[in-house]
C-alpha positions in Angstrom: 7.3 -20.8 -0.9 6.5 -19.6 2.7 7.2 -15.7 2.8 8.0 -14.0 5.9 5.7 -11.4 6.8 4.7 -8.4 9.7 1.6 -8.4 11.2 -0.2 -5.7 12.3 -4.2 -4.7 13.7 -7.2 -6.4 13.5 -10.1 -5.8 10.8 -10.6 -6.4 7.0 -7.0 -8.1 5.9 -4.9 -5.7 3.6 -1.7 -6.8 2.3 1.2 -4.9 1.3 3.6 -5.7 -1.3 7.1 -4.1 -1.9 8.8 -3.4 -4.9 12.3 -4.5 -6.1 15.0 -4.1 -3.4 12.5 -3.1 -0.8 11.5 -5.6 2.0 8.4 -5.8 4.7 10.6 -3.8 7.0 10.7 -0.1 4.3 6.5 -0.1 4.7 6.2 -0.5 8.8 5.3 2.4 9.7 2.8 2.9 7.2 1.6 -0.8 7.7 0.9 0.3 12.1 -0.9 3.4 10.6 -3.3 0.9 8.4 -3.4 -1.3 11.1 -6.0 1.3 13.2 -8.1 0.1 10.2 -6.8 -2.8 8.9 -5.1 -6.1 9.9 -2.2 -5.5 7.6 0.5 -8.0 6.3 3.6 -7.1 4.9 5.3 -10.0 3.1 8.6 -10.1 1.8 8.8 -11.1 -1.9 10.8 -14.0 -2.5 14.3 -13.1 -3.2 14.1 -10.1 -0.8 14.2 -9.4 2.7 14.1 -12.3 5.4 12.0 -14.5 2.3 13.5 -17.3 0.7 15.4 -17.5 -2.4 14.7 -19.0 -5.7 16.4 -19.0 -8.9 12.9 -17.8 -10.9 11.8 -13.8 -9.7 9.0 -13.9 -12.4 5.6 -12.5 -12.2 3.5 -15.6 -12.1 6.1 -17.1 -9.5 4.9 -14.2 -7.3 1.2 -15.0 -7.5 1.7 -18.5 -6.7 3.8 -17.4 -3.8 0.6 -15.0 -2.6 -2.2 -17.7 -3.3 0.0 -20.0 -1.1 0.7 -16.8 1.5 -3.0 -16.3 1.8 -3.9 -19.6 2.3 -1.3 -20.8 4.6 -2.5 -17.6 6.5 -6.5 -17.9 5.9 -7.0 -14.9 4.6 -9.9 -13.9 2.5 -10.8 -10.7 0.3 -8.1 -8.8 1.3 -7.4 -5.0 -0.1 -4.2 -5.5 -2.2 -1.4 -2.6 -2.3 1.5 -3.2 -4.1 4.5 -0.7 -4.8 6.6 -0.9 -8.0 7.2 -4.8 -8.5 4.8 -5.5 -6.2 2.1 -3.0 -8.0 2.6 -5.4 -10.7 2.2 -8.4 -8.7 -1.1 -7.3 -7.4 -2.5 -6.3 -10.4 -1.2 -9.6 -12.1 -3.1 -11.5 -9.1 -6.0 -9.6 -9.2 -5.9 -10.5 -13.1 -5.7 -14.2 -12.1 -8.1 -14.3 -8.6 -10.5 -11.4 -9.3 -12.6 -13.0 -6.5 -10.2 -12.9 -4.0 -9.6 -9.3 -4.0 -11.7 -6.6 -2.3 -9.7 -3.8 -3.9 -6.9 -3.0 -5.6 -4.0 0.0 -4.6 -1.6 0.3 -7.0 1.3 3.1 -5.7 3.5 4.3 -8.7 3.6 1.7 -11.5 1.3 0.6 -14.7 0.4 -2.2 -16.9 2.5 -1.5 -19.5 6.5 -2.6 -19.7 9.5 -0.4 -19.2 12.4 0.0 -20.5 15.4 -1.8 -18.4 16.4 1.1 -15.9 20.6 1.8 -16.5 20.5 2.9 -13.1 18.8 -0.5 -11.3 21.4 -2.4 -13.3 24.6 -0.1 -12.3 22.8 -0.7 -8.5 22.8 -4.1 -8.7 26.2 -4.7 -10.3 27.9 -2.5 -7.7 25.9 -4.6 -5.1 27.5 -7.5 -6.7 30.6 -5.9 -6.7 30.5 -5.5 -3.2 31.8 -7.9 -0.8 30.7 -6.6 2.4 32.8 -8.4 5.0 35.2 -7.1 3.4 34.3 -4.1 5.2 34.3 -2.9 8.8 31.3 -1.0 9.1 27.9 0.3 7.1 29.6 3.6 6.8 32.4 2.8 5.0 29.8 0.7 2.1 27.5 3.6 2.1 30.7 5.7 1.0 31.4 3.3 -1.9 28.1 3.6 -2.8 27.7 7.4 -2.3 30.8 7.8 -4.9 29.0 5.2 -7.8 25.4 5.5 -7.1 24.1 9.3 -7.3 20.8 8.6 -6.2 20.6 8.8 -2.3 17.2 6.9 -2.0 18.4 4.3 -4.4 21.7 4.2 -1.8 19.5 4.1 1.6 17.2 1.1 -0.1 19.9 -1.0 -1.1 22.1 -0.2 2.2 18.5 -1.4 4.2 19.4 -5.0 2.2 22.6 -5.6 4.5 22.2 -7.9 7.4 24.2 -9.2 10.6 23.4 -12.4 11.0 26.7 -13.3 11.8 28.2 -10.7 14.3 30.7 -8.5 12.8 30.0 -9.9 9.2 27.6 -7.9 7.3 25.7 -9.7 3.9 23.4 -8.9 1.7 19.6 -10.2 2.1 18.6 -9.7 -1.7 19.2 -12.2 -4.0 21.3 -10.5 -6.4 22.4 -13.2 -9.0 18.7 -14.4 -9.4 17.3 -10.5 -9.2 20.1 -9.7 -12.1 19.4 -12.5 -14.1 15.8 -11.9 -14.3 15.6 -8.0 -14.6 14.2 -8.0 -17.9 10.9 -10.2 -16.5 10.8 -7.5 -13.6 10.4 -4.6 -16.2 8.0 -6.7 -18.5 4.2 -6.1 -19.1 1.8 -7.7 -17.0 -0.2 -9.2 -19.9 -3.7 -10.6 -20.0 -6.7 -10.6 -21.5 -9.3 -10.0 -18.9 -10.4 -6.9 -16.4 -10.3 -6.4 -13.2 -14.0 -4.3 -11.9 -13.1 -4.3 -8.5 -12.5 -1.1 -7.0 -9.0 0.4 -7.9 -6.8 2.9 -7.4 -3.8 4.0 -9.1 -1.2 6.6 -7.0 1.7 8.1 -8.7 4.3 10.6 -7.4 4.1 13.9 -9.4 7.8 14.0 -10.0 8.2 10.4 -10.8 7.5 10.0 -14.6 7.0 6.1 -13.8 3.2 6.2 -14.5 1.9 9.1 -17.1 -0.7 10.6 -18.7 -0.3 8.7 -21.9 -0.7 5.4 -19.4 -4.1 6.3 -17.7 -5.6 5.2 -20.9 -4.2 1.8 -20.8 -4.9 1.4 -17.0 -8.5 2.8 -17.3 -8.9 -0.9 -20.7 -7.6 -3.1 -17.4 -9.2 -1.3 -14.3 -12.2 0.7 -15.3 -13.3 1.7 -12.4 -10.0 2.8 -11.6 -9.1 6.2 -9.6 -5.9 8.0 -10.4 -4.1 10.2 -7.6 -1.1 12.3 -8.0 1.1 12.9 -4.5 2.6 16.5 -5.0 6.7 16.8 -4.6 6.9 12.9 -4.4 9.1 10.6 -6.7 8.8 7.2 -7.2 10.2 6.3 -3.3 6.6 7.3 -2.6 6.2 5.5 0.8 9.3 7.2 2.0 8.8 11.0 0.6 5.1 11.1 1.8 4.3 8.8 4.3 1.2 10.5 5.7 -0.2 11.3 2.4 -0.3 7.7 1.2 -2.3 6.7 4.7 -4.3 9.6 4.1 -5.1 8.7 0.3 -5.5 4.5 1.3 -8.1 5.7 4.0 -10.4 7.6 1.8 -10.3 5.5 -0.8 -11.0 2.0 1.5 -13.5 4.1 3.4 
């Protein structure tokens, strides 16, 4: 599958993935910060963003697709950060390729599998829900949203997955059918039997409660020389509650 991706910089490749209803265009500004560092590409999974869709959303799907981005790109060793799903899919590929990883940055998501989230399953079935030419502007869908979905970042992140590619006829980007149908692979365990020694790191938002201290045990079998860092105030929208923090954090750790 050929993923589309931003570019950014010159330097060591690092590569940022996104995590489920995100897209390369949530991590750009971060990405340009990087990218005094870095030449940074942000990929959109498939099923998301301007990426093609597929019927299987499945971790091992997801590594093929980045064995086949890097190549089709020539990249070598690059740093690896992934978000949420996409945290998973970098650890899954470093699981697979340990050699083709230089490091590993893993922002707000562990090993282990989680429960189905009620809420990413009452977002996606109000997406589906929603027919949005139906209505004559992004205000009046963000309303609808505002009165079923309580979270405000959860609203913005989903209103980011409308498009115009059609004047006057807005659509959504995300795959919902094959994203719904295969939420229970999304939440699974990324299972293996190996380690990956490379240098990791491991950042969670302090109010997030999607990685805790009962996981660190579990991440330090898999990554052992794994760092943990804990952004104060921030929830699991990292990237968006503390922008400068995460560059901040990346930097010292790649340096």
């Amino acid at each position: 599958m050929q993923l589309f991706y931003r570019h950014f910089g010159k330097g060591q490749p690092l590569i940022i993935l996104h995590g489920l209803f995100g897209q390369s265009d949530n991590w750009v500004t971060i990405g340009r910060r990087l990218s005094e560092r870095f030449s940074v590409y942000i990929p959109d999974l498939r099923n998301h963003g301007r990426s093609p869709h597929d019927a299987i959303h499945s971790y091992p799907a997801m590594v093929d697709d980045l064995a086949g981005f890097l190549e089709t790109c020539r990249i070598e060793k690059p740093v690896l950060v992934g978000h949420s799903m996409g945290g998973k899919t970098a650890m899954a590929f470093a699981f697979r390729y340990p050699e083709k990883v230089a490091a590993l940055a893993v922002i707000d998501i562990s090993p282990r599998q989680y429960p189905e989230s009620p809420e990413v399953k009452k977002v996606i079935s109000e997406m589906q829900q929603i027919v949005p030419e139906q209505f004559h502007t992004l205000r009046e869908i963000e309303k609808y949203l505002q009165q079923r979905v309580a979270d405000p970042q959860v609203r913005m992140i989903a209103l980011k997955n409308l498009c115009y590619e059609t004047p006057g006829k807005p659509a959504w980007r995300l795959n919902l059918e094959a994203i719904s149908h295969n939420l229970g692979q999304i939440f699974e365990s990324v299972e293996t039997d190996r380690t990956y020694n490379g240098p990791a790191l491991f950042v969670r938002g302090e109010k997030s409660g999607y990685v805790v201290d009962d996981d660190i045990p579990e991440i330090k079998k898999y990554f052992p020389s794994a760092l943990i860092k804990t952004i104060p105030g921030a929830t699991h929208w990292i990237h968006a509650d503390a922008p400068e923090e995460i560059v901040n954090v990346l930097n010292e750790f790649l340096a």
